[in-house]
C-alpha positions, 0 to 999 in steps of 0.5 A: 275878244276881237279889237276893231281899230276905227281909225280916221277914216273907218269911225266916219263910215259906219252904215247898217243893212238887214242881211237875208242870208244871214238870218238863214244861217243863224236860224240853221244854227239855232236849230242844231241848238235851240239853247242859243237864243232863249227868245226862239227855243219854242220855234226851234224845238218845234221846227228842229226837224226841218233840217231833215226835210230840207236835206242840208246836212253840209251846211249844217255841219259847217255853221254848227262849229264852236269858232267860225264857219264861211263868212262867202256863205252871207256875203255883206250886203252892198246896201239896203236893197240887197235881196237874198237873190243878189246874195245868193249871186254873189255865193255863187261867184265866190272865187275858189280860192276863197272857198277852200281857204274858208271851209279850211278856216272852219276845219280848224280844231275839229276832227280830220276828216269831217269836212274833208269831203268839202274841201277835196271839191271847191267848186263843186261845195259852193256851188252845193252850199249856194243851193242848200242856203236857196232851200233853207230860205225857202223852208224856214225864213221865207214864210217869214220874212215879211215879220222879220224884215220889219223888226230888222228895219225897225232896229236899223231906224232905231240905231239911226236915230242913235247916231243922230243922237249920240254918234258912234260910240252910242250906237256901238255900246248899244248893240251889246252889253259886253261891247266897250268902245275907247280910245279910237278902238272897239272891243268886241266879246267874242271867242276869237281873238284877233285885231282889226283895222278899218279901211276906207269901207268902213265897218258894217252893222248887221242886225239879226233876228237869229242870231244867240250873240254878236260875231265879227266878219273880218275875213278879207276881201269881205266888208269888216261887219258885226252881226248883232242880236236885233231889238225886239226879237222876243215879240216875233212870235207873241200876238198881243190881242186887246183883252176883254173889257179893255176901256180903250175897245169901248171908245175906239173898237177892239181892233184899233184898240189892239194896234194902239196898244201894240205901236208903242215901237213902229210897226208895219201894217203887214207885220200888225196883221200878223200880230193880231190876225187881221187882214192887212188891208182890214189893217191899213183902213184901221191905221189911216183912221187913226193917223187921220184923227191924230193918234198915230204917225207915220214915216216912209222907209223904202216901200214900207210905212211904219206907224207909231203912236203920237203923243196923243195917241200916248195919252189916250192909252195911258189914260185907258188904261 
């Protein structure tokens, strides 16, 4: 159990952010044991051998580990337009000192001499692991990034609205069931045990597509942060088609029937046309049509538009179906 003390000034700063490094290192965890997230044990029974492939065996063997592994490996990302670019950067500037002192960190309890050749050479392991995070990116989370962004924006807006609604404490106790926040403290179930106080930072919220439970960075200098399970992941890998004879196709067409069917949560258009298999510009025409005739909202985050139901779109599709 790790104890986070918000303090007066910490329980005021707390933001959210996606990290993309952090959805490479818990895809590369997933991989050595699909079991840690039921929700992904297709995709990582099916993709386990990649990490042949894409020759990352150093990494691997750090973030395989039972306690911790580097937290230099995800530096927490400094806002909502933090790139994987930037992140990689920011590896490669870790200091040396911070490298031994953390891949010393993940040594801890596991057989001498498995990471003793990461920590002969320093500089030479963070500049190896910055390269060998670039190629697990590439091979595993880039080709679906744009799915994933999505349900990580989607999760952030969502906790967002929870502060609005409830405030901390709400958000907090929502991210995962065995999180307990009282009396100004924040507990949070983990195999480690250790207390952390907030500074004027604040504490970070990470939400992540990979990840099998939630974990706390609190090495310093890094941005106390919790990475948590985000909402929704057991829909990344599922198409939901409109099935055969659906009412609803019969007065709007079977593919808007599927997108109203599908936007019950908000969703972008190129997350849509991954769903269902349809071109994201056939997607966009559909979805404006829908907006137009009021079955639809939509909200602007950045570059991206998210769609959801309006009330009339509700009760058309509950009325359908």
């Amino acid at each position: 159990m790790i104890e986070i003390q918000l303090g007066e000034v910490g329980a005021h700063r707390v933001r959210l952010a996606v990290s993309p490094l952090e959805e490479v290192l818990n895809a590369v965890r997933l991989l050595t044991r699909p079991g840690r997230s039921p929700a992904h044990t297709r995709w990582a029974i099916a993709n386990r051998s990649v990490l042949a492939y894409v020759d990352a065996p150093e990494l691997v063997t750090l973030v395989d580990g039972d306690w911790y592994f580097p937290d230099f490996l995800s530096p927490p990302p400094s806002d909502a337009g933090t790139t994987v670019e930037d992140q990689l950067e920011a590896v490669a500037r870790t200091p040396v000192g911070q490298v031994s002192l953390e891949v010393g960190m993940s040594a801890a309890g596991r057989d001498e001499g498995e990471l003793a050749g990461l920590l002969a050479d320093p500089a030479k392991t963070r500049d190896l692991l910055a390269e060998q995070l670039r190629r697990c990116w590439d091979v595993l989370v880039k080709p679906l990034w744009p799915r994933i962004k999505d349900l990580l924006d989607t999760d952030v807006h969502y906790r967002t609205r929870q502060f609005g609604s409830g405030g901390i404490a709400k958000v907090l106790t929502g991210l995962h069931p065995g999180v307990v926040v009282e009396a100004g403290r924040v507990l949070v179930p983990t195999a480690n045990t250790a207390r952390l106080g907030l500074d004027d930072r604040g504490l970070l919220l990470v939400p992540s597509t990979f990840a099998g439970g939630i974990g706390v960075m609190m090495t310093p200098p890094w941005q106390p942060s919790v990475v948590y399970p985000a909402r929704g992941v057991a829909t990344l890998w599922e198409d939901v088609p409109a099935p055969e004879g659906d009412p609803l196709a019969g007065v709007v067409g079977r593919t808007k029937a599927r997108l109203l069917r599908e936007l019950a949560e908000p969703a972008s258009t190129t997350t849509l046309a991954q769903r269902i298999g349809v071109a994201p510009s056939t997607i966009s025409g559909h979805v404006k049509a829908l907006a137009a005739a009021g079955l639809l909202s939509a909200r602007r985050s950045g570059r991206s538009v998210y769609y959801s139901r309006s009330a009339l779109g509700d009760e058309l599709v509950a009325s359908a179906s």
